[in-house]
N, C-alpha and C positions, 0 to 999 in steps of 0.2 A: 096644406103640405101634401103632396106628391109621393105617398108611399112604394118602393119599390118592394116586394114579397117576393123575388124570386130568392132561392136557396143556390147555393154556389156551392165549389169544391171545398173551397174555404171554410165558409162555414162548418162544413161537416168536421175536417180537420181539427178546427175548435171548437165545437161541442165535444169530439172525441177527447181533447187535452182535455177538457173540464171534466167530464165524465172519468179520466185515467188519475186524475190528481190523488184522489183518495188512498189507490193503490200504490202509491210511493212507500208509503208506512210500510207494507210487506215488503219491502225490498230490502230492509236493515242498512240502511245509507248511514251515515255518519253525518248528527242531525248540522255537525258543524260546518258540512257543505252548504249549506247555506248562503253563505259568506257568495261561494262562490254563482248562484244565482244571482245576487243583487246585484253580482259587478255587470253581471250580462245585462243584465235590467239596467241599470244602468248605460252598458254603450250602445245597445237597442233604443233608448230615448234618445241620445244624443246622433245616433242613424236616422230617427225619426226626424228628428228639427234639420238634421242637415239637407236629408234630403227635400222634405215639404219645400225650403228654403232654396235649395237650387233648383228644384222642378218651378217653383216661382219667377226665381230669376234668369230661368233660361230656357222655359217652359211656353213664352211667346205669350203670355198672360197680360192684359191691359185693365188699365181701369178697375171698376168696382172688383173684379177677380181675383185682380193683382192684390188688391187692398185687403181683400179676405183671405188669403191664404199668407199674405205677411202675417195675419195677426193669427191666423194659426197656426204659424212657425211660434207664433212666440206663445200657441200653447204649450204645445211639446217642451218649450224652454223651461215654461212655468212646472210642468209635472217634471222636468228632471231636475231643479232646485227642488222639488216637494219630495223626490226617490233621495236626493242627498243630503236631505232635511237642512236645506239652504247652506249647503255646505259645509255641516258640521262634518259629515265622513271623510269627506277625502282632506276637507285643510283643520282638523282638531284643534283645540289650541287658542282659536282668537275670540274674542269680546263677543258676547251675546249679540252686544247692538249693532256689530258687522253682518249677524247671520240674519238679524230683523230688520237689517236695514236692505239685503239682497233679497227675502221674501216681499216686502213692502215694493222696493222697485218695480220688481218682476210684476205683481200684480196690480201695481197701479197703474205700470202699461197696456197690461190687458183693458181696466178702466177704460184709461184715458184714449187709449185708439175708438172708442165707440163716438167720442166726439166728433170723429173724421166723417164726414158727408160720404166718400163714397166706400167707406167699411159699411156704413149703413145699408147703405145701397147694396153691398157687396151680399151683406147677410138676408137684405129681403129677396135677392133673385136666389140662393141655394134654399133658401123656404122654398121656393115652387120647383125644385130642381129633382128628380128620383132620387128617396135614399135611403140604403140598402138596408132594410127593417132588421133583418134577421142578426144579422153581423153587429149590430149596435145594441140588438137585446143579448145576445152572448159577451158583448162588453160588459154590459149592465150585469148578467150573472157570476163572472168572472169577481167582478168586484164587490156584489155585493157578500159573496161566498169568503173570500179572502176578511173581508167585513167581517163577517160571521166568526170567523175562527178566529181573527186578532183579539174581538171585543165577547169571547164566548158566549154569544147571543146562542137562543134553543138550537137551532139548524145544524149546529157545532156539533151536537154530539151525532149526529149521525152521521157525520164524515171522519171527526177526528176519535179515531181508536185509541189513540198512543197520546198523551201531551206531551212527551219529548217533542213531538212530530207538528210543534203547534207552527211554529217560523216557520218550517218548510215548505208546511201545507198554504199560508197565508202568501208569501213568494210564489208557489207554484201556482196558485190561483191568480195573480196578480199578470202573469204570463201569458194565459189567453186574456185577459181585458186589454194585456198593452197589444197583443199584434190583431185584435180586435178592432179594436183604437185605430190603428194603422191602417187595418182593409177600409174602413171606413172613408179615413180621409186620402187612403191615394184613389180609391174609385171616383171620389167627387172629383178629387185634381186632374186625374188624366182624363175624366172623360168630357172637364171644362176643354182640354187643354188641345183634346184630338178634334171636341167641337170646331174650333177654335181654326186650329189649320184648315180642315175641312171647309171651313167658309172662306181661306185664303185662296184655297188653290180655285172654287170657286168663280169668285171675284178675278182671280187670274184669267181662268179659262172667259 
């Protein structure tokens, strides 16, 4: 695999959120705004799958490429049924086996796309493709921090001062992993995607 180490603006941006998260507690918020984080988290995921999904279908993407970034549209799909714990938040109300039956879907597509020849394919050429190291371990600490304060593992207490403040802090951390998430995979997409043209015009000239 093809490590890229370079450090971007971005990055820094999100280590700063992750580094700020703590100090939310001092600010005496109303631990009830909460609520209002997750709906952002919420339409941030579903900005996520849209976009991945039209940068695919209208991004000039063929082939194995085209095939991997369908099937990472339909990650972004899968983590925003996992943000609305398969739809229990926004439709309340129906049969359990509705909500296990839209987790099971979702993930058996994920599955079952791996049997496709050229997702295969798709996923062994972004193995040897740059990828952005740093941005995907600020994912990785975003989450596992958020981790930390949900399931008050040790690390908890060094960040969480207040347990009123425990939702907040576990959202607010959940926040740089998603637009983490996102640097991650729009860098891969567009810079399949500028490849891509670049060989067109090319072949033109």
């Amino acid at each position: 695999m093809n490590f890229d180490w370079h450090w971007s603006k971005s990055s820094t941006v999100l280590l700063l959120m992750i580094l700020a998260v703590p100090f939310a507690q001092q600010l005496h918020i109303n631990p009830d705004w909460v609520s209002y984080v997750e709906n952002t988290q919420t339409l941030f995921l579903l900005f996520c799958f849209a976009f991945t999904l039209l940068s695919t279908l209208c991004g000039g993407l063929k082939g194995k490429e085209k095939a991997f970034w369908f099937w990472a549209s339909l990650w972004w799909l899968v983590l925003l049924g996992r943000d609305q714990n398969w739809g229990r938040q926004t439709f309340p109300g129906y049969s359990h086996t509705i909500y296990h039956g839209i987790a099971a879907v979702l993930i058996l597509g994920l599955v079952l796309m791996l049997l496709w020849p050229r997702l295969r394919a798709g996923i062994r050429y972004y193995y040897h493709q740059p990828f952005p190291v740093w941005n995907f371990l600020l994912a990785a600490a975003g989450f596992l921090l958020a981790d930390a304060v949900e399931r008050g593992r040790w690390i908890a207490q060094f960040i969480l001062f207040n347990p009123v403040y425990d939702d907040m802090l576990e959202e607010l951390y959940e926040c740089p992993f998603m637009l983490a998430l996102f640097a991650v995979s729009a860098v891969l997409q567009w810079r399949t995607i500028l490849q891509m043209k670049r060989s067109l015009k090319q072949v033109k000239v």
